[in-house]
VMD Tcl script that builds the backbone (N, CA, C; Angstrom):
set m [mol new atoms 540]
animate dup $m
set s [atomselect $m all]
$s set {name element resname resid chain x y z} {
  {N N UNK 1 A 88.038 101.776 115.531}
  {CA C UNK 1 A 89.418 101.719 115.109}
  {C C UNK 1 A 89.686 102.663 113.935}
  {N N UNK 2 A 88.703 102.463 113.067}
  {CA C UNK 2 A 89.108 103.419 111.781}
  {C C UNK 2 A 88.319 105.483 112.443}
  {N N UNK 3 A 88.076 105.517 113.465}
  {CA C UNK 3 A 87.709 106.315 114.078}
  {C C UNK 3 A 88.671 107.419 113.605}
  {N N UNK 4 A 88.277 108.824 113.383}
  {CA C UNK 4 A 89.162 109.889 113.598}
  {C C UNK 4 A 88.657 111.399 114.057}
  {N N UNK 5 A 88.854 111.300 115.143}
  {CA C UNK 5 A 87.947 112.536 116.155}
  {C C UNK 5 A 87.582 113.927 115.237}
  {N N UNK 6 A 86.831 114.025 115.040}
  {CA C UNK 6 A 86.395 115.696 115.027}
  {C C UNK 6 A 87.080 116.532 115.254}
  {N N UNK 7 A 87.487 117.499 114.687}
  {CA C UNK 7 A 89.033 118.266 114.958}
  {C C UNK 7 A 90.148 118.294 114.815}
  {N N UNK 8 A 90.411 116.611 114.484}
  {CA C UNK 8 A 91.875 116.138 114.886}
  {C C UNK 8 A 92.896 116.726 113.694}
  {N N UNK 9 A 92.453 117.014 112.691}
  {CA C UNK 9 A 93.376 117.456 111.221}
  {C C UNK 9 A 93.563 119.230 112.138}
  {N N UNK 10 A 93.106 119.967 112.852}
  {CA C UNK 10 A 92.522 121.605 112.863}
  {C C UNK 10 A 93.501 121.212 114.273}
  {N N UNK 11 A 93.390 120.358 115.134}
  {CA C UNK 11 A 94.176 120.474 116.269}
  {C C UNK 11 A 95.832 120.111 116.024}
  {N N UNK 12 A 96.343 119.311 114.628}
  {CA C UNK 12 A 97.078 119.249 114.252}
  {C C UNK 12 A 97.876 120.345 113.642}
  {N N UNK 13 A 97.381 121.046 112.961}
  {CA C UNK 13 A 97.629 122.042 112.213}
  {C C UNK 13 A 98.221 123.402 113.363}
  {N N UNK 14 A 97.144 123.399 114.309}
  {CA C UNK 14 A 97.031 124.187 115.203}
  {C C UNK 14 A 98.970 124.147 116.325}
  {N N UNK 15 A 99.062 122.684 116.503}
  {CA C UNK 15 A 100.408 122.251 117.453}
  {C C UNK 15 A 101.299 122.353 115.843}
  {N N UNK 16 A 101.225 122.632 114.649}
  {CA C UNK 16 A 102.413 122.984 114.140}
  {C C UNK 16 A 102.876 124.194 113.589}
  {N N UNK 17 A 101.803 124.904 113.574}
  {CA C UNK 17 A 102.027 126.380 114.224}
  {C C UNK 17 A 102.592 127.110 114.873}
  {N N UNK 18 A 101.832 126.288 116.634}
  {CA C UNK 18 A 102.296 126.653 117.477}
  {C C UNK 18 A 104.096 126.597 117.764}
  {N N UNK 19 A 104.253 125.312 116.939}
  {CA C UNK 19 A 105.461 124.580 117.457}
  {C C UNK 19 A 106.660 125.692 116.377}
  {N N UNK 20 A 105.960 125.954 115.235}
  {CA C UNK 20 A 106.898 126.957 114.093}
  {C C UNK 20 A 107.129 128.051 114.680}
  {N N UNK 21 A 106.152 128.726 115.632}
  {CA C UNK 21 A 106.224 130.149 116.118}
  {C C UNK 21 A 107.225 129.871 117.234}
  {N N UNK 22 A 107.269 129.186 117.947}
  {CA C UNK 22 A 107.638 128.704 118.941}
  {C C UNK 22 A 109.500 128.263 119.111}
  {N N UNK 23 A 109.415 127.856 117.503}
  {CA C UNK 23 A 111.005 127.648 117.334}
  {C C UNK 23 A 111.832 128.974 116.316}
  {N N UNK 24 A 110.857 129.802 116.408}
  {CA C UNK 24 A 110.919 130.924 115.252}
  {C C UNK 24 A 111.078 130.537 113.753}
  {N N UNK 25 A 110.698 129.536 113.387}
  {CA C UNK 25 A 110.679 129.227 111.718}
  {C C UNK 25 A 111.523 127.921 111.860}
  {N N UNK 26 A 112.256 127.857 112.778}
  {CA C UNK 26 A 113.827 127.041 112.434}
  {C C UNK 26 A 113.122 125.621 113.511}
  {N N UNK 27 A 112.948 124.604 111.851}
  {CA C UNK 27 A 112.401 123.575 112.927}
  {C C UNK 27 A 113.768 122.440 113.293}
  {N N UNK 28 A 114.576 122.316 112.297}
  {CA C UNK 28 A 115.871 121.910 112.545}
  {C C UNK 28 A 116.974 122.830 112.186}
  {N N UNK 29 A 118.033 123.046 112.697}
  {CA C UNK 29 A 118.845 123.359 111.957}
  {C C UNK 29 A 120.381 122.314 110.995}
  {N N UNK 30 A 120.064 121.475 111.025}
  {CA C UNK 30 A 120.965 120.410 110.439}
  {C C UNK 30 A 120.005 119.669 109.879}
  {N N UNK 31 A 118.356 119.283 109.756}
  {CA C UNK 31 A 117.598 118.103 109.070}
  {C C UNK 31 A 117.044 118.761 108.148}
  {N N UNK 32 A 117.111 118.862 107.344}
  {CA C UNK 32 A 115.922 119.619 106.600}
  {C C UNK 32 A 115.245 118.505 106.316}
  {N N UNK 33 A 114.796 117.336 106.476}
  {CA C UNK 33 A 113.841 116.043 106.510}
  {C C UNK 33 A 112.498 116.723 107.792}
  {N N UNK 34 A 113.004 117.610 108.393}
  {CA C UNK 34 A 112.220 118.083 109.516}
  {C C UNK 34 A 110.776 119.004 108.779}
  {N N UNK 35 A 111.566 119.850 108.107}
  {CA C UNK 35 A 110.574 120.654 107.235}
  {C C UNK 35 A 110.001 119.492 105.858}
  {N N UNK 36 A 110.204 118.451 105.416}
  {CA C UNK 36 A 109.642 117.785 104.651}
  {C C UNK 36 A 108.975 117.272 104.970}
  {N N UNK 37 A 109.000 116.674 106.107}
  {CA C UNK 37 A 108.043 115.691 106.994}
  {C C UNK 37 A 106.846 116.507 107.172}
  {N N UNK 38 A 106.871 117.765 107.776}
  {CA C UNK 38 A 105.656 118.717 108.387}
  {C C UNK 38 A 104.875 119.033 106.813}
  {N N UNK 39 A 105.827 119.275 105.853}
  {CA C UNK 39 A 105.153 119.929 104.391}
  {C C UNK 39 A 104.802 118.622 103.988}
  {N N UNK 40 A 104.650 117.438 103.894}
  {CA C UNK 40 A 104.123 116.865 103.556}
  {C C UNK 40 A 102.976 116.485 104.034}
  {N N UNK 41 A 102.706 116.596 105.186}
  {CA C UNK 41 A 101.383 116.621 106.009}
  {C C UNK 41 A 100.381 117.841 105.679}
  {N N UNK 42 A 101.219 118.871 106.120}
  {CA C UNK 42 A 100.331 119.944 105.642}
  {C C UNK 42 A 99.503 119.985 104.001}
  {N N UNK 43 A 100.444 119.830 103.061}
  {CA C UNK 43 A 100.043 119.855 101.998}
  {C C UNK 43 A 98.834 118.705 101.582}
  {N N UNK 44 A 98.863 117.240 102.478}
  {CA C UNK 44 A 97.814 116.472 102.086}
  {C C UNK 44 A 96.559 117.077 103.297}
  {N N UNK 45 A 96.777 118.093 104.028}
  {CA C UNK 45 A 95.777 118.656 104.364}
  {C C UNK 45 A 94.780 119.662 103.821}
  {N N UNK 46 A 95.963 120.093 102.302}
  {CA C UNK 46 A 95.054 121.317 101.739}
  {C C UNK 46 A 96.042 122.663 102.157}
  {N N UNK 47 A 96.937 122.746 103.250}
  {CA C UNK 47 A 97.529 124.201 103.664}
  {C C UNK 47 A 98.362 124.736 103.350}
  {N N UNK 48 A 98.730 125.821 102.819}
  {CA C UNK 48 A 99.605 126.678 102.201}
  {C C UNK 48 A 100.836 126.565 102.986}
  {N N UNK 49 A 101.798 125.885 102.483}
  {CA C UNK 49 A 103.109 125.971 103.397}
  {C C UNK 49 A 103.933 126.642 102.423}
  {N N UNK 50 A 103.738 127.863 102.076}
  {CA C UNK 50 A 103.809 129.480 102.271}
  {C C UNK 50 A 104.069 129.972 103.364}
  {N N UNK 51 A 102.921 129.400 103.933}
  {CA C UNK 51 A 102.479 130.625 105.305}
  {C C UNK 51 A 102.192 129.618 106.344}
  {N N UNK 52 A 103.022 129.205 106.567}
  {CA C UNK 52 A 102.717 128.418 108.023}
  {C C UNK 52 A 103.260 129.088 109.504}
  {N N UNK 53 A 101.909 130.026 109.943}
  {CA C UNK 53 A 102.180 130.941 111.011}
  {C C UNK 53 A 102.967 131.744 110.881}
  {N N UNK 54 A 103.213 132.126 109.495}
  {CA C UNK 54 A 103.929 133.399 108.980}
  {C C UNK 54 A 105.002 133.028 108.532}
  {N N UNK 55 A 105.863 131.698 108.080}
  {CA C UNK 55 A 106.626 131.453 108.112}
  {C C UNK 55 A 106.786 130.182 106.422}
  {N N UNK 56 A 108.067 130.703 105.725}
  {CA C UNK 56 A 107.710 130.518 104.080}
  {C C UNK 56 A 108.103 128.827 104.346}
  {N N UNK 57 A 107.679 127.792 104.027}
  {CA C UNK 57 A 108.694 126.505 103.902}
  {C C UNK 57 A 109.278 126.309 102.811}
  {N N UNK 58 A 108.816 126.572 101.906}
  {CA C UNK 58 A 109.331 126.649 100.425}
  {C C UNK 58 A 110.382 127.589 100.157}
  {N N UNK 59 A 110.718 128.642 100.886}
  {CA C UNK 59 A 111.581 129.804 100.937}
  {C C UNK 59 A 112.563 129.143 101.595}
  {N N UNK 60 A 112.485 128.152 102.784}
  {CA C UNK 60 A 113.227 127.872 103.549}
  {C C UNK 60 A 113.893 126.569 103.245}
  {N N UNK 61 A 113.094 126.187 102.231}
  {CA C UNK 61 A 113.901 124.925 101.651}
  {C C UNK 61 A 114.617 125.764 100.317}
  {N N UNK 62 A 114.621 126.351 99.898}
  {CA C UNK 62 A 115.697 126.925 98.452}
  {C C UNK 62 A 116.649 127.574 98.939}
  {N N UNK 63 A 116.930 128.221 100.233}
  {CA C UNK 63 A 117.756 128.482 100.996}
  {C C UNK 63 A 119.236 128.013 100.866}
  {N N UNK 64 A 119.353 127.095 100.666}
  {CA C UNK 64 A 120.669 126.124 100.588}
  {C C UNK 64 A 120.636 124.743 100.672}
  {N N UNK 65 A 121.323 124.612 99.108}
  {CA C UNK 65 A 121.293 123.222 98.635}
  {C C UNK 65 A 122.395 122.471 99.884}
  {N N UNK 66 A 123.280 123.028 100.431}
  {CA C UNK 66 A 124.401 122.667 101.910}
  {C C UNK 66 A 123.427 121.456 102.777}
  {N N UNK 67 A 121.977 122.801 102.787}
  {CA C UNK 67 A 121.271 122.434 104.338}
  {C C UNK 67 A 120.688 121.300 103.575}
  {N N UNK 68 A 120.371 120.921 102.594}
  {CA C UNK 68 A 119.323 120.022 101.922}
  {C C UNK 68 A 120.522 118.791 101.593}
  {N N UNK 69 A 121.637 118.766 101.432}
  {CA C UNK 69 A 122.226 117.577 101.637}
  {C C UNK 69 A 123.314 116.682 102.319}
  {N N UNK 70 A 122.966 118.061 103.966}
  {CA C UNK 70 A 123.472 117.561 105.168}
  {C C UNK 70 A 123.459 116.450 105.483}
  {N N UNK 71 A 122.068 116.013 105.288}
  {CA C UNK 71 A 122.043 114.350 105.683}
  {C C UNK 71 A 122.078 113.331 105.181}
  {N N UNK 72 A 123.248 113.611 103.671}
  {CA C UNK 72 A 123.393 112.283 102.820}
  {C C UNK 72 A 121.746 112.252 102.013}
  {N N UNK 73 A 121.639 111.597 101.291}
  {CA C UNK 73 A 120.783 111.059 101.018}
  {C C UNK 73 A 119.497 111.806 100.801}
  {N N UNK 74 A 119.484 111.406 102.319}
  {CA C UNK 74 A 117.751 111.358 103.017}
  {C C UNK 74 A 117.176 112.906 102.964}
  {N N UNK 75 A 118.264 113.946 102.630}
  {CA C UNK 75 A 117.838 115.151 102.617}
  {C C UNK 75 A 116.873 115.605 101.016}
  {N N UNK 76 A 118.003 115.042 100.276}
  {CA C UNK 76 A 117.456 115.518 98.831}
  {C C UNK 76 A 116.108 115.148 98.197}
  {N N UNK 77 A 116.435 113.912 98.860}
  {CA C UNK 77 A 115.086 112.629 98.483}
  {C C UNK 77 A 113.867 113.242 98.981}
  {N N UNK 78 A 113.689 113.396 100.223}
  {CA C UNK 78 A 112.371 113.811 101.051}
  {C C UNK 78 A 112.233 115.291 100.527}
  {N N UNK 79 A 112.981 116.365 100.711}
  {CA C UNK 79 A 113.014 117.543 100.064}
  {C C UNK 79 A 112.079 117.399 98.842}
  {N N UNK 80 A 112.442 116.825 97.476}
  {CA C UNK 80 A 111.442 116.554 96.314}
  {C C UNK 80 A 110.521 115.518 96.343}
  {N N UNK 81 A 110.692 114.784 97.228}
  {CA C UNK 81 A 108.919 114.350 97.467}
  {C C UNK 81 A 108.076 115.264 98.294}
  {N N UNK 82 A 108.667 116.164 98.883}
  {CA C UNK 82 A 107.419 117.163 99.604}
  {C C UNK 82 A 107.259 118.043 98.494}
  {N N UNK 83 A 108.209 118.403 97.708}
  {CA C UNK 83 A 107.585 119.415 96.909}
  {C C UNK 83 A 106.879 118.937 95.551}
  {N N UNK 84 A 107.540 117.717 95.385}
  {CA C UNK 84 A 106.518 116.932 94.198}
  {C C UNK 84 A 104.649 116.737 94.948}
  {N N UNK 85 A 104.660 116.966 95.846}
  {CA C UNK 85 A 103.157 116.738 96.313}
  {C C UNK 85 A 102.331 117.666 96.186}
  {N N UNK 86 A 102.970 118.678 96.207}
  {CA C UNK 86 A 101.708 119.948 95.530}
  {C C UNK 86 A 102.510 120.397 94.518}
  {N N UNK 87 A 103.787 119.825 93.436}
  {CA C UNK 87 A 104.217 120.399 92.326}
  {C C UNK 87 A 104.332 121.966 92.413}
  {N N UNK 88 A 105.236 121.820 94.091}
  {CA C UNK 88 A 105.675 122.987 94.083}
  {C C UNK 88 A 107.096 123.805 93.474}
  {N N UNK 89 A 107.258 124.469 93.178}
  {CA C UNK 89 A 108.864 124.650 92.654}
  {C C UNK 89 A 109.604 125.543 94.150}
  {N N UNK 90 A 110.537 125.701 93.981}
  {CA C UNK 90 A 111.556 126.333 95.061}
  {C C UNK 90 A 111.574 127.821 94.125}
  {N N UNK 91 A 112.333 128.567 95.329}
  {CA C UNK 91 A 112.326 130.170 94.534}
  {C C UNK 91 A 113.758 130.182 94.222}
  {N N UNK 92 A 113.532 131.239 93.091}
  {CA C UNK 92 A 115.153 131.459 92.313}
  {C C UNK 92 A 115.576 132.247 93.435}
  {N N UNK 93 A 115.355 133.515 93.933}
  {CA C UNK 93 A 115.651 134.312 94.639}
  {C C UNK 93 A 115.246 134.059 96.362}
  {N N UNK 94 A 115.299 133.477 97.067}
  {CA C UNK 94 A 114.951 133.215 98.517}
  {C C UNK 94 A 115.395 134.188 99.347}
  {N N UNK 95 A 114.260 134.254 100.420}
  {CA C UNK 95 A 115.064 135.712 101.185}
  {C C UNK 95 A 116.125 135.704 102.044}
  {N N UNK 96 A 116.926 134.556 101.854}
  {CA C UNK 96 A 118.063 133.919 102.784}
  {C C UNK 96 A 119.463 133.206 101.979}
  {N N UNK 97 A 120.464 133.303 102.560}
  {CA C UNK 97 A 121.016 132.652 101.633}
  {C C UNK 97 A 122.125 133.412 100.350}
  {N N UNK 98 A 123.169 132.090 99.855}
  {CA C UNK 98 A 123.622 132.887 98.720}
  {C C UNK 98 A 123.676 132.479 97.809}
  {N N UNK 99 A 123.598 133.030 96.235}
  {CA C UNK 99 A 122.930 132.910 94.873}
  {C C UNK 99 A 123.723 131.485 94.573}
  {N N UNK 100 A 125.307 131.158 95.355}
  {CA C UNK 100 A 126.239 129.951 94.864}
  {C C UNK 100 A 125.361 128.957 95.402}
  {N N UNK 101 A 124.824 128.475 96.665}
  {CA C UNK 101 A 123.839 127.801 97.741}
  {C C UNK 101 A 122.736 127.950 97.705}
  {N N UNK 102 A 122.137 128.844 97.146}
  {CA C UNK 102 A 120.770 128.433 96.681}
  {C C UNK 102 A 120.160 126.837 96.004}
  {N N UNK 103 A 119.022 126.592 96.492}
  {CA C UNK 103 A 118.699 125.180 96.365}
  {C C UNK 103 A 117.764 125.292 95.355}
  {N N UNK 104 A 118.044 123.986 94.470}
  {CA C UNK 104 A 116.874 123.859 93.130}
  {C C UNK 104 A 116.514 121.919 92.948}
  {N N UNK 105 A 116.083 122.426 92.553}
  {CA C UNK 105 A 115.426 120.880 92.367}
  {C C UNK 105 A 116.124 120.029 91.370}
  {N N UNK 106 A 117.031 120.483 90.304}
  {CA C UNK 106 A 118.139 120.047 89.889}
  {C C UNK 106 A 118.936 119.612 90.473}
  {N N UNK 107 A 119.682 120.383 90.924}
  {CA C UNK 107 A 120.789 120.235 92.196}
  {C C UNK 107 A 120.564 118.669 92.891}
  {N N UNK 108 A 118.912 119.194 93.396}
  {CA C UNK 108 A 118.974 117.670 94.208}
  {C C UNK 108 A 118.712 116.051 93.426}
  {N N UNK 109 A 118.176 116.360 92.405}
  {CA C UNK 109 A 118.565 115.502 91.181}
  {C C UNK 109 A 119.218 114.552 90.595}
  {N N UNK 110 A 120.490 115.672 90.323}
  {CA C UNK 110 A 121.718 115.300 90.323}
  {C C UNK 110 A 122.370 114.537 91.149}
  {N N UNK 111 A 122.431 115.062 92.372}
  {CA C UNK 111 A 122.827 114.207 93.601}
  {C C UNK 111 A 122.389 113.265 93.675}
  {N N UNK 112 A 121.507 112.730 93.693}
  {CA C UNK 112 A 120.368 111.643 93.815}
  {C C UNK 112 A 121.291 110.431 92.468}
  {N N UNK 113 A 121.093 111.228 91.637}
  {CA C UNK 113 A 122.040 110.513 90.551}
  {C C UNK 113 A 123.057 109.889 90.769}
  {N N UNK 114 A 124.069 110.951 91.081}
  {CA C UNK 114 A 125.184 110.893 91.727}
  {C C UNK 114 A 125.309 109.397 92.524}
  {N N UNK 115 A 124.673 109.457 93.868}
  {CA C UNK 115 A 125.115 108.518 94.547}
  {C C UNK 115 A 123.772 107.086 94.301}
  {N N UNK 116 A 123.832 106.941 93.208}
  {CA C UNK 116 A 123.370 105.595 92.685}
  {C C UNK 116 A 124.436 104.734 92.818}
  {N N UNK 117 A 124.158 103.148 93.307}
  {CA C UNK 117 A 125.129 102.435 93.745}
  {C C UNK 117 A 125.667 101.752 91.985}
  {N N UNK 118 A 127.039 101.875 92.103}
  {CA C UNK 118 A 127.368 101.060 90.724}
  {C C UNK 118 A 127.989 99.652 91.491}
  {N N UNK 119 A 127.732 98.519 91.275}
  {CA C UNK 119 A 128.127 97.370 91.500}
  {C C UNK 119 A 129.830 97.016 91.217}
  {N N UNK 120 A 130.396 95.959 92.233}
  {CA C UNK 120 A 132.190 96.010 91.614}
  {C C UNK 120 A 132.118 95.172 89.973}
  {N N UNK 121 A 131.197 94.639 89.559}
  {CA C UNK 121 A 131.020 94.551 88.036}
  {C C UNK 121 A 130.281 95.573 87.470}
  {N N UNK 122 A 130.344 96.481 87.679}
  {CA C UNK 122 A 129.703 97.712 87.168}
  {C C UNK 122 A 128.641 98.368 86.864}
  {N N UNK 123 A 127.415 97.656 87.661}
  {CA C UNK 123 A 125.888 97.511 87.017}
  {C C UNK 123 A 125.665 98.220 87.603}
  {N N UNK 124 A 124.501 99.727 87.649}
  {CA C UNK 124 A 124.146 100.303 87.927}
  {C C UNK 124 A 122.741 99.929 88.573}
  {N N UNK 125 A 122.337 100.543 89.751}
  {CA C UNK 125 A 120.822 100.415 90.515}
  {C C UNK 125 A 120.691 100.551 91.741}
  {N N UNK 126 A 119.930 100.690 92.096}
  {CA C UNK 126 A 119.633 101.146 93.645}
  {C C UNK 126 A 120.129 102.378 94.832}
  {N N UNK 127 A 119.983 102.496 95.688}
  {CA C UNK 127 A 120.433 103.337 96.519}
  {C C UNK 127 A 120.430 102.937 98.098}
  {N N UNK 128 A 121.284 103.453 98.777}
  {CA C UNK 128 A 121.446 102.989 100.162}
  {C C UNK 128 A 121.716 104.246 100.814}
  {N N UNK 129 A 120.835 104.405 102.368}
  {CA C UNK 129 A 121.649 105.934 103.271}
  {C C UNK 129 A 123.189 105.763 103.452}
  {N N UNK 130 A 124.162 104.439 103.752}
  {CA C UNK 130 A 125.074 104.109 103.940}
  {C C UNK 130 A 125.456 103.467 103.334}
  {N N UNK 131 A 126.548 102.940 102.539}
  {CA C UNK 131 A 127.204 101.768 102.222}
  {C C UNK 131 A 127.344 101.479 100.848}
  {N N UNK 132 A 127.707 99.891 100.276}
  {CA C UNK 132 A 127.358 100.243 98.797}
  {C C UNK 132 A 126.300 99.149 98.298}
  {N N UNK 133 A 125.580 98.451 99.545}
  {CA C UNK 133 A 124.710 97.433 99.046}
  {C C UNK 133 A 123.504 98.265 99.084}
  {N N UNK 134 A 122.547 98.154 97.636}
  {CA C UNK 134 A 121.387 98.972 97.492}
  {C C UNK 134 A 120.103 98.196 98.621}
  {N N UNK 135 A 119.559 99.355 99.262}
  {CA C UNK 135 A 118.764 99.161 100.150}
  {C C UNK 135 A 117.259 99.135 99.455}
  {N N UNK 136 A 116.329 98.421 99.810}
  {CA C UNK 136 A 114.856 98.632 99.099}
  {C C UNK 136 A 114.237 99.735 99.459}
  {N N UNK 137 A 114.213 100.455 100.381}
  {CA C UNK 137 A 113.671 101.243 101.357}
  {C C UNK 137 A 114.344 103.054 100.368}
  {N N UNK 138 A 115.443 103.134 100.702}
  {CA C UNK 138 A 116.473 104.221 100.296}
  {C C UNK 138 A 115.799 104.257 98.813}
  {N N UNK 139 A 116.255 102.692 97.868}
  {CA C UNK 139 A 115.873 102.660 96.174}
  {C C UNK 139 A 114.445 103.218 95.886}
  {N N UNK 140 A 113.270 102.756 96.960}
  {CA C UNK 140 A 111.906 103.075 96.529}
  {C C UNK 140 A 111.453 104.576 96.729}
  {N N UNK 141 A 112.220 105.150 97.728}
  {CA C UNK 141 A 111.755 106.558 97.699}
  {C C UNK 141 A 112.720 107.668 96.930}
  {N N UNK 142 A 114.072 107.037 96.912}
  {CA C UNK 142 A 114.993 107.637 95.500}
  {C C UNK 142 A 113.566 107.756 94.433}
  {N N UNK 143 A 113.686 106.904 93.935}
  {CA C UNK 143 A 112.638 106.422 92.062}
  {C C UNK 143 A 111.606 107.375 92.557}
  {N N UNK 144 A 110.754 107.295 93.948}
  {CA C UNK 144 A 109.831 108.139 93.913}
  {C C UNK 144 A 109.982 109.644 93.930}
  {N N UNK 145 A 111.549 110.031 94.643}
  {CA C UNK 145 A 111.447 111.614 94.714}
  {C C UNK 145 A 112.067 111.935 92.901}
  {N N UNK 146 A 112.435 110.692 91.896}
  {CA C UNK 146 A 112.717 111.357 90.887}
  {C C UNK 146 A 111.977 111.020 89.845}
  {N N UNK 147 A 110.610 110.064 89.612}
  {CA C UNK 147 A 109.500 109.692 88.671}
  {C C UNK 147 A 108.723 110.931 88.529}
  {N N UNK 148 A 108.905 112.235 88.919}
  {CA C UNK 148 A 108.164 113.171 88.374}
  {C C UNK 148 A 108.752 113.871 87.756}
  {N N UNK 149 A 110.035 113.585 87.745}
  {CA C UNK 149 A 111.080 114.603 87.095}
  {C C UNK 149 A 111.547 113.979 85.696}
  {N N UNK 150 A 111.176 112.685 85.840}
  {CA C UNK 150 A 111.880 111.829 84.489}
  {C C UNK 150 A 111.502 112.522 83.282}
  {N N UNK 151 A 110.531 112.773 82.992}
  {CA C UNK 151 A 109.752 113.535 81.641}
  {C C UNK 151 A 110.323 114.842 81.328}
  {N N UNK 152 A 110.139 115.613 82.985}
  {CA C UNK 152 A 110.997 116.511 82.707}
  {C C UNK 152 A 112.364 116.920 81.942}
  {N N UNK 153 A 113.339 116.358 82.643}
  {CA C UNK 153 A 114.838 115.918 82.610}
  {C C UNK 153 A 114.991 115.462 80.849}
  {N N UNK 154 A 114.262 114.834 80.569}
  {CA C UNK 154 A 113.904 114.115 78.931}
  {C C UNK 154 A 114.190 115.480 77.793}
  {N N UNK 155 A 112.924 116.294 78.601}
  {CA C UNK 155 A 112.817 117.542 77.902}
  {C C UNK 155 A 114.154 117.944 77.546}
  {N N UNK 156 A 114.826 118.272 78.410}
  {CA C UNK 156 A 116.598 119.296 78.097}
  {C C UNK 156 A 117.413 118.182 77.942}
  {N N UNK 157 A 117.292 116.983 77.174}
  {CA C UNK 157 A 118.143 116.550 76.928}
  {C C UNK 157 A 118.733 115.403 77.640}
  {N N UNK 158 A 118.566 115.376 78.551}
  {CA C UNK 158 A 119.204 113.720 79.433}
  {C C UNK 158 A 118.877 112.550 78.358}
  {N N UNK 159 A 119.879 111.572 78.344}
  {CA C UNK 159 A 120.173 110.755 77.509}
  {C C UNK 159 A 119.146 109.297 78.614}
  {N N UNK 160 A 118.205 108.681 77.799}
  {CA C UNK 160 A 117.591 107.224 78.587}
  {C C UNK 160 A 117.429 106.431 77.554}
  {N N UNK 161 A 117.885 105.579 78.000}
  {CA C UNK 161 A 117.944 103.472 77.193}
  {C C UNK 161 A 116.667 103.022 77.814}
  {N N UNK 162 A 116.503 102.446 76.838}
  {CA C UNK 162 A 115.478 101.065 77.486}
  {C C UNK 162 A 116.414 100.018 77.801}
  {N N UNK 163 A 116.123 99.217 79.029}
  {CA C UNK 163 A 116.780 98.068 79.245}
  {C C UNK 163 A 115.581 97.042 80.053}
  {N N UNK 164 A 116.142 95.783 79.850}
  {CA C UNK 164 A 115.066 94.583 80.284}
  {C C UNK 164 A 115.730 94.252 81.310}
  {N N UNK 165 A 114.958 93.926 82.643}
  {CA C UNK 165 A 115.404 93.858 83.912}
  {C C UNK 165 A 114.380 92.313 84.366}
  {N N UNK 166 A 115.318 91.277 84.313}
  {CA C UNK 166 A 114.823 89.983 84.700}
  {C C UNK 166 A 115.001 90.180 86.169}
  {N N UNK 167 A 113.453 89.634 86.815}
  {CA C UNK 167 A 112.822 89.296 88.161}
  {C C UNK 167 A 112.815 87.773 87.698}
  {N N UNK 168 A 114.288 87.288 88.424}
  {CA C UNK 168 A 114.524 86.161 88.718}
  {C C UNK 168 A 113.381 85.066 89.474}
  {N N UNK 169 A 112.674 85.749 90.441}
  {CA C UNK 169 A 111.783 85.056 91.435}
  {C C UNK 169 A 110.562 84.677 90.876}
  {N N UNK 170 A 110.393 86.162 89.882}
  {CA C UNK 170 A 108.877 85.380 89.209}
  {C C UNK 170 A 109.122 85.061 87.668}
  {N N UNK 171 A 110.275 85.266 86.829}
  {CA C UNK 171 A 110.803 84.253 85.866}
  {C C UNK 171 A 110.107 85.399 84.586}
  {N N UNK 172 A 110.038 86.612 85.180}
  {CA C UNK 172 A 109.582 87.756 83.947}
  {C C UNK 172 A 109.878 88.674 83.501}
  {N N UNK 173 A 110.462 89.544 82.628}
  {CA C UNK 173 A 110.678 90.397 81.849}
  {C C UNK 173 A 110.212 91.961 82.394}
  {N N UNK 174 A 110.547 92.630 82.763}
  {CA C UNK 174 A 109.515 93.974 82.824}
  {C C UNK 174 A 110.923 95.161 82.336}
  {N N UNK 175 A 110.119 96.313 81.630}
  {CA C UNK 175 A 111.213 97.247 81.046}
  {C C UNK 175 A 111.270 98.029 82.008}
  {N N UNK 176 A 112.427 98.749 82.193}
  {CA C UNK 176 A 112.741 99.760 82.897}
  {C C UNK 176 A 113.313 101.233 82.385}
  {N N UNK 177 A 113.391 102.263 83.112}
  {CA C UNK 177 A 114.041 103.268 82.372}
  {C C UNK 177 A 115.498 102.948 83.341}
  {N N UNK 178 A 116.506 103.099 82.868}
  {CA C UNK 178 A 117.871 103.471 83.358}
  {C C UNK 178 A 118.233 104.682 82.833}
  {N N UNK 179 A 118.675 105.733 83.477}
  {CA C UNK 179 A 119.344 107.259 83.121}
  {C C UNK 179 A 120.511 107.104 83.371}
  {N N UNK 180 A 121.203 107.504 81.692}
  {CA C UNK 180 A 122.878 107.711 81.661}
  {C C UNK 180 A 123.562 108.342 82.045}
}
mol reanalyze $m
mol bondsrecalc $m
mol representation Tube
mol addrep $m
């Protein structure tokens, strides 16, 4: 069961190659979750997604912040968790694209910010792909595509409180960061 064939990472690598050459670079044109999904694999394989069968992913994600938050949400989020995995940055200059639409890791940030759910009493937290009730799923990989950036963001200035966030269920205290 915990079995994993001989090859199987090299035959993987091999069908996403094939599959990049195959679609000429363009693995979606409306998901960019498509290219996060593959760069995140690749990268816990060790492979330059630079050059995946000649083809930049990192070039192709700074391309346009448009294409990166086509899909609500789910674009920005996955976008900086693939590139938080090898602490890659996006290019200022991409060979596609225009200098207004160019994509940065700010940009998606912000957004991320942006559509944090505020409660009709006004409390700030969580995140949802739809709606305005915060989802666990949406909230846990939000915090994760932006816990590498928090320190960052600190640096230039973003304003953070400490606040105490009671877990009603287990009757305890734990601090949190909230960003203003």
């Amino acid at each position: 069961m915990n079995y994993i064939p001989e090859g199987y990472f090299d035959q993987y690598i091999e069908k996403v190659e094939t599959y990049t050459v195959d679609c000429e670079g363009i693995l979606h044109d409306k998901k960019s979750t498509e290219y996060s999904r593959v760069f995140l694999s690749l990268t816990a394989l060790g492979y330059n997604v630079s050059n995946v069968a000649g083809y930049d992913f990192i070039d192709k994600l700074s391309q346009s912040y448009k294409y990166a938050v086509r899909q609500g949400l789910n674009g920005p989020v996955w976008e900086l968790i693939a590139l938080n995995t090898g602490d890659y940055s996006l290019y200022d200059s991409p060979s596609e694209g225009t200098p207004e639409d160019y994509n940065t890791k700010g940009k998606m940030i912000d957004e991320i910010l942006r559509q944090e759910i505020t409660t009709n009493a006004g409390v700030k937290g969580g995140w949802a792909l739809s709606g305005k009730t915060p989802d666990p799923d949406m909230t846990g990989m939000s915090l994760q595509a932006l816990a590498m950036h928090l320190e960052k963001r600190l640096q230039v200035g973003i304003q953070v409180r400490m606040e105490t966030v009671h877990l009603i269920r287990q009757e305890k205290c734990y601090p949190c960061l909230n960003i203003i």
